[in-house]
C-alpha positions as CSV (number, residue, x, y, z in Angstrom):
1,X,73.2,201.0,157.8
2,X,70.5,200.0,155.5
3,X,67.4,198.5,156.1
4,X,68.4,195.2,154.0
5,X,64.9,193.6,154.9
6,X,63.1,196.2,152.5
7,X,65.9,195.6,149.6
8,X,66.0,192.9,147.4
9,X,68.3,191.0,145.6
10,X,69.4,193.3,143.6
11,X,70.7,196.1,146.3
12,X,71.9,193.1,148.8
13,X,74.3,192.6,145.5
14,X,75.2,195.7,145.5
15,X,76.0,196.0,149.5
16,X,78.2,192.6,148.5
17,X,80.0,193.9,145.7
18,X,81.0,196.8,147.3
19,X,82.2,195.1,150.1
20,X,84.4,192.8,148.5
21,X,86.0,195.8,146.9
22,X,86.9,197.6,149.9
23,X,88.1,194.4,151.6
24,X,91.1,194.1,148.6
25,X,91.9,197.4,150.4
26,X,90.9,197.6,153.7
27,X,91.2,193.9,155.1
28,X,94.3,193.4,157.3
29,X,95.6,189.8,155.1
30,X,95.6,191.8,152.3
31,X,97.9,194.4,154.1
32,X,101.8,194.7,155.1
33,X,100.9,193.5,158.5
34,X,102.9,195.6,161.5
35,X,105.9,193.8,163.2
36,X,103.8,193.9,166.3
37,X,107.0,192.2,168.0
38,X,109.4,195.4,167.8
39,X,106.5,197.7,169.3
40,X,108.2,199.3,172.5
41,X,106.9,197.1,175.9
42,X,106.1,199.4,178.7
43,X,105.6,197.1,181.6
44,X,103.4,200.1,183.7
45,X,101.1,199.7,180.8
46,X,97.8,197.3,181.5
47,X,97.9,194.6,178.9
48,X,93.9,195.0,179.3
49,X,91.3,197.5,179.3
50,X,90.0,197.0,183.0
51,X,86.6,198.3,182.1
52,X,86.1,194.8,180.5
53,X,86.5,193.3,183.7
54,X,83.2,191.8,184.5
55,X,84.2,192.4,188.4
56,X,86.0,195.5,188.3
57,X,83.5,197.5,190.9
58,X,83.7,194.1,193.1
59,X,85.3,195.1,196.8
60,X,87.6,192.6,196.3
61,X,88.9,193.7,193.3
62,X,89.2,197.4,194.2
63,X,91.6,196.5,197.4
64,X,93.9,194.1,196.0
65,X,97.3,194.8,195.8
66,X,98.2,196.3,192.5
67,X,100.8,194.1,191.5
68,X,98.2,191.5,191.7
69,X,95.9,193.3,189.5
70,X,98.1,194.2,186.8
71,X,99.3,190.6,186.5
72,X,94.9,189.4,186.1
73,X,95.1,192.0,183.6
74,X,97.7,189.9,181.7
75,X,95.1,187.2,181.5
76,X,92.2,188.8,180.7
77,X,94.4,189.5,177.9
78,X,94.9,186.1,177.3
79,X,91.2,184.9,178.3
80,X,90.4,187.4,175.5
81,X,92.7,186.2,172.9
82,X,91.9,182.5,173.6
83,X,88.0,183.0,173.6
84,X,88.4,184.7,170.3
85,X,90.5,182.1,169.0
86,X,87.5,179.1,169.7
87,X,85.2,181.9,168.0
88,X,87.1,182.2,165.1
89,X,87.6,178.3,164.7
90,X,84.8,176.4,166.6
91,X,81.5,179.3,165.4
92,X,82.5,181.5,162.9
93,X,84.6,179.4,160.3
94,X,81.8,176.4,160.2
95,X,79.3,178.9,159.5
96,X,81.2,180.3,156.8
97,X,82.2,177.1,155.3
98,X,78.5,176.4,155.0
99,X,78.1,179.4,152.4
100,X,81.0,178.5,150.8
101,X,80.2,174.5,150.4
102,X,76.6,175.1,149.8
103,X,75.4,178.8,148.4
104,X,71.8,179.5,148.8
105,X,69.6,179.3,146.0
106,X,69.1,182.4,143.7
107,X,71.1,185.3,141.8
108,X,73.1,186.0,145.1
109,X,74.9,182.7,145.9
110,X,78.0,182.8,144.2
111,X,78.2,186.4,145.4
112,X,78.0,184.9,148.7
113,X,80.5,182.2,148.7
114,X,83.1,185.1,147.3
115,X,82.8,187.3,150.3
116,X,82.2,184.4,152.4
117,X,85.8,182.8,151.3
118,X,87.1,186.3,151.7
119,X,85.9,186.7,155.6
120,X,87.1,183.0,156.0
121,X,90.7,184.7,154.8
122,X,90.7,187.8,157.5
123,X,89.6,185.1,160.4
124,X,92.7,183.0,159.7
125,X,94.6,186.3,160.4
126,X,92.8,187.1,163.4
127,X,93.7,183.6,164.8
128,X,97.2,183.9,163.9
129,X,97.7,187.6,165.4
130,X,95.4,186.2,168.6
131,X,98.1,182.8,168.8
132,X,101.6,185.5,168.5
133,X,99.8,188.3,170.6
134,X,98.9,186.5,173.6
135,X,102.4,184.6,173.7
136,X,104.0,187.8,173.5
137,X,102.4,188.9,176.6
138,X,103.2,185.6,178.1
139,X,106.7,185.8,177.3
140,X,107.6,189.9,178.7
141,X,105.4,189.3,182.2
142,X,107.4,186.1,182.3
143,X,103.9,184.0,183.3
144,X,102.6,180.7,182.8
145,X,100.3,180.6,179.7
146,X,96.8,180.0,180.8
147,X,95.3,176.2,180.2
148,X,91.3,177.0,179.4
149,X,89.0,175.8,176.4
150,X,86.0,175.5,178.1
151,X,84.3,178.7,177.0
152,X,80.6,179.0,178.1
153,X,79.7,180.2,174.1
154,X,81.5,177.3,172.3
155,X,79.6,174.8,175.0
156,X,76.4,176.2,174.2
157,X,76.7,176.2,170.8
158,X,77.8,172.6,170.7
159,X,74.7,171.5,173.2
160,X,72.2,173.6,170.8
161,X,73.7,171.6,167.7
162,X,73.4,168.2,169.4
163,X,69.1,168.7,170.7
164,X,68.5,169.8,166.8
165,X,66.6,167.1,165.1
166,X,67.0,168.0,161.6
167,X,69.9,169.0,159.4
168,X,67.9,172.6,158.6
169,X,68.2,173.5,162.6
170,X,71.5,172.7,162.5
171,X,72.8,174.9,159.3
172,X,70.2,177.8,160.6
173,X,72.0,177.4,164.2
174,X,75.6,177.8,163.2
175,X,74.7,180.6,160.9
176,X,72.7,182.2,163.4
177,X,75.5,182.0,166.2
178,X,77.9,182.9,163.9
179,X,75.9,186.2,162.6
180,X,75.3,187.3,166.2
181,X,78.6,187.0,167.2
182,X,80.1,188.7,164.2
183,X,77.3,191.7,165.0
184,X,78.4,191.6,169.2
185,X,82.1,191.6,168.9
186,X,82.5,194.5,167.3
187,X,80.9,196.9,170.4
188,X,83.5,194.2,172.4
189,X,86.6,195.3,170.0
190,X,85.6,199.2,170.2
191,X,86.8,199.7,173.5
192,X,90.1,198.1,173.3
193,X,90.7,199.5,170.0
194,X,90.2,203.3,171.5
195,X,91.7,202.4,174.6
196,X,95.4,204.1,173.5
197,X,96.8,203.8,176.9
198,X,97.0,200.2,177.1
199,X,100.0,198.0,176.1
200,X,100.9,199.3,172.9
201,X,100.4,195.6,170.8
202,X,97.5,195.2,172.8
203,X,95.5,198.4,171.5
204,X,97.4,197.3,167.7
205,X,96.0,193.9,167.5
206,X,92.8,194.8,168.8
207,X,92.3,197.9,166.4
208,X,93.6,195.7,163.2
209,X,90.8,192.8,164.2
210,X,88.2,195.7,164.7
211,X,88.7,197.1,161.1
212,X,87.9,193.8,159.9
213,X,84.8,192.9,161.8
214,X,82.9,196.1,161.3
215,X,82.8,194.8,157.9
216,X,81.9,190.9,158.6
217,X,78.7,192.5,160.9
218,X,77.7,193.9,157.1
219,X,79.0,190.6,155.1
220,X,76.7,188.7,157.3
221,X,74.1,190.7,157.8
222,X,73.3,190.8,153.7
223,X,74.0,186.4,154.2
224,X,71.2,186.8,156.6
225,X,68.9,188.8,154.9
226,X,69.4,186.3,151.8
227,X,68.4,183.6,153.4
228,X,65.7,185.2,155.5
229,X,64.1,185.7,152.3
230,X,63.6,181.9,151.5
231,X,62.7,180.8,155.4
232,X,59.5,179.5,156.3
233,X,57.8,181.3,159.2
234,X,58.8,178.2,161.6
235,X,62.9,178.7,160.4
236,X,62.5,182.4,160.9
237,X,61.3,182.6,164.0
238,X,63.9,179.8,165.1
239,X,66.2,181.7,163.3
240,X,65.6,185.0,165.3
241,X,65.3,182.9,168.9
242,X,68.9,181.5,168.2
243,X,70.1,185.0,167.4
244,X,68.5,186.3,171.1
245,X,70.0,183.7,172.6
246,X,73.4,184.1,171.4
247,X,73.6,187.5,173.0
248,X,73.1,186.0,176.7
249,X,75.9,183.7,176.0
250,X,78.2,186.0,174.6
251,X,77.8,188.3,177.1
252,X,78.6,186.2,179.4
253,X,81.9,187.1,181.9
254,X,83.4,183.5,181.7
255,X,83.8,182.9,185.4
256,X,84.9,179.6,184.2
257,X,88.1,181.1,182.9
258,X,88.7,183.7,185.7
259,X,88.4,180.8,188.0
260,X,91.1,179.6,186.8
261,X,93.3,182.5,186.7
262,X,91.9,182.9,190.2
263,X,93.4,179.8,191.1
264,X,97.2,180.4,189.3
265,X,97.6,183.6,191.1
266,X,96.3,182.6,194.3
267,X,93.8,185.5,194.2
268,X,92.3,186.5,198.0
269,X,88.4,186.6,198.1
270,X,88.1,185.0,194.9
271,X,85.4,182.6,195.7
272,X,83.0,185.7,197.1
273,X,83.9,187.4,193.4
274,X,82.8,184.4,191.4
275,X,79.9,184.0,193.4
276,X,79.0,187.7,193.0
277,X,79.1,188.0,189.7
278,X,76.4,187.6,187.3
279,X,75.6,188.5,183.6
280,X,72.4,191.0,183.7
281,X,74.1,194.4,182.9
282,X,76.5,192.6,180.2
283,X,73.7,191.7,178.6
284,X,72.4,195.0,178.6
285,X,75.2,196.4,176.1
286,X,75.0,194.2,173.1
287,X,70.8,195.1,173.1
288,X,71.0,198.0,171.0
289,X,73.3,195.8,168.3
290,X,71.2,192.7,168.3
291,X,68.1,194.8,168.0
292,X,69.5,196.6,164.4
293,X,70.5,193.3,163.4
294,X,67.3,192.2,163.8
295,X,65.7,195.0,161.7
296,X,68.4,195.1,159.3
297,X,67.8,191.1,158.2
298,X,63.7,191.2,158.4
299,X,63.0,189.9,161.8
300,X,60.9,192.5,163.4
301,X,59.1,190.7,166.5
302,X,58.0,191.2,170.1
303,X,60.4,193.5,172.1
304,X,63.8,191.6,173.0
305,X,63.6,190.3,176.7
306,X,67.0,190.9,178.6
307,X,65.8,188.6,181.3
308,X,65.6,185.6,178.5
309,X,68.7,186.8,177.0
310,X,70.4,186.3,180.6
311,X,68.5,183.1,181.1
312,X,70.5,181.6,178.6
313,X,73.7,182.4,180.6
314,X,72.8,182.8,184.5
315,X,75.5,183.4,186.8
316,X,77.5,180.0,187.6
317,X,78.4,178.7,190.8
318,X,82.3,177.9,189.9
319,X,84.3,176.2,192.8
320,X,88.2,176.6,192.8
C-alpha cells in the first residue's frame, strides 16, 4: 500500500474516490447476502479455528476430553462474535460518526464523511451477521448463549476517554482506537476466513466481514493521514501512543470471557489455564500491521516496544 504520509491531498482523494467505487461493488450491504441459515451443519466440524485459542498449547487443554473441547470451540465462536459486536458499536461506529458529524478542515472532508457513512453502512452488516451467526451456533449445539460484555478493549477504551482532559484527546482517542482496530482485525479475520474446514457459516461470515475490512484498514488509514496533516507535534505523538497502545489491548486473549465459559462447562484445570496465560506472543502478531500503519499515516518514531504494548494488557489474575 502506498506511502500516504508522502502524498497529499490530492492523491489521498484519489485513494478515497476509488474506494468508494469499489465498495458499490465489493461491500457485502451492497450484495445479495447468502442464506447463511440453509448452509449444510456438520456437527464434526469446529465452529472455531483452534489456532486462535490463546491456550491451545496449554497441558490442560491438550488432555481434555474432546467432547469438551469441541463444545469451548462453540464459544470461542461466540466470544468472537460478541467481542466484534462491542467493536463494531462501542469503538468503531463513534469514531466514524465523528467524521461524518464533523469533517476535518480542507478539500478532503466531505470526501471523508462519504466513505465514512459508507463504512458506517458495512459495520451495521457485520453486527447483524455477528447477532444471526452466533445464535445459529447456539441453537444446532443446543447450548446456553454466553452472558459476557466486559471486554478488556471496550474497558480500556472507556477508562482512556474518561483521564482525557480536553475534548481534542478525546476525538484523537476514539479515532485512534478505532483506526488500530480496523488495521489489527483484518490479520484476526484472515485465518478464519482461510480456515475451509471449519463450520461451514463460520468460515462464510468470517470471509464476507474480511472482504470488507481489508478495505476500512485503507478508508481509515487515508482519515488518518488527513488529519495527521493538521496535528500539532503534541496531538501526533498522542496520536501515535494511543495507536501502540491499542495493539496490547486488542491482542489481548480475554480471559475474562473464557472464565466464564470455563465456569458454564465446568472446565477441569481451568484456574491453572487462566493463570498461565498471558498476552506477550499475541502481541507479537499484530507488530508488523501497526508498524505499516504507522508509516503509511506519517508517524515514523522510535522502534515499537512489544513489552509497552503488552503493558497495556498484562496477564489478569481472573478467579472463577
Amino acid at each position: 500500500m502506498e506511502d500516504l504520509a508522502a502524498s497529499g491531498d490530492d492523491e489521498v482523494a484519489v485513494m478515497l474516490k476509488k474506494l468508494s467505487v469499489l465498495w458499490r461493488s465489493r461491500a457485502a450491504v451492497n450484495q445479495e447476502l447468502p442464506d447463511y441459515q440453509r448452509l449444510a451443519f456438520d456437527p464434526s466440524r469446529q465452529d472455531f479455528s483452534c489456532s486462535l485459542l490463546p491456550f491451545r498449547h496449554h497441558q490442560a487443554w491438550t488432555e481434555a476430553p474432546a467432547a469438551l473441547r469441541s463444545r469451548c470451540l462453540s464459544y470461542g465462536w461466540a466470544i468472537y462474535n460478541l467481542k466484534t459486536i462491542y467493536i463494531e458499536c462501542d469503538v468503531v461506529t463513534p469514531a466514524c460518526e465523528d467524521i461524518i458529524k464533523t469533517p476535518p478542515p480542507g478539500a478532503n472532508g466531505a470526501l471523508l464523511q462519504d466513505v465514512m457513512s459508507e463504512a458506517l453502512l458495512d459495520e451495521a452488516l457485520h453486527t447483524r451477521m455477528s447477532i444471526k451467526a452466533c445464535n445459529y451456533i447456539y441453537d444446532m449445539r443446543g447450548i446456553a448463549p454466553l452472558d459476557f460484555a466486559d471486554f478488556n478493549l471496550v474497558r480500556w477504551r472507556a477508562q482512556l476517554l474518561a483521564g482525557c482532559n480536553a475534548q481534542w484527546q478525546r476525538r484523537l482517542t476514539r479515532f485512534a482506537i478505532a483506526c488500530a482496530s480496523e488495521t489489527l482485525i483484518t490479520d484476526y479475520l484472515k485465518t478464519m476466513a482461510e480456515d475451509g474446514a471449519i463450520q461451514a457459516i463460520c468460515h462464510e461470515v468470517t470471509k464476507t466481514h474480511a472482504a470488507d475490512e481489508w478495505s476500512h484498514s485503507s478508508v481509515f488509514s487515508g482519515a488518518a493521514a488527513t488529519l495527521v496533516g493538521d496535528m500539532s507535534q503534541s496531538e501526533r505523538a498522542y496520536f501515535r501512543s494511543i495507536i501502540l497502545k491499542t495493539v496490547g489491548m486488542f491482542a489481548d486473549p480475554e480471559m475474562g470471557a473464557w472464565s466464564t465459559v470455563f465456569s458454564m462447562l465446568k472446565f477441569p484445570h481451568a484456574r491453572e489455564i487462566i493463570e498461565d496465560i498471558g498476552v506477550g506472543d499475541t502481541v507479537a502478531i499484530y507488530t508488523a500491521s501497526v508498524e505499516n500503519l504507522i508509516e503509511r499515516i506519517g508517524l515514523r518514531g522510535p522502534e515499537i516496544d512489544l513489552n509497552s504494548m503488552s503493558d497495556t494488557a498484562s496477564a489478569r489474575q481472573v478467579g472463577l
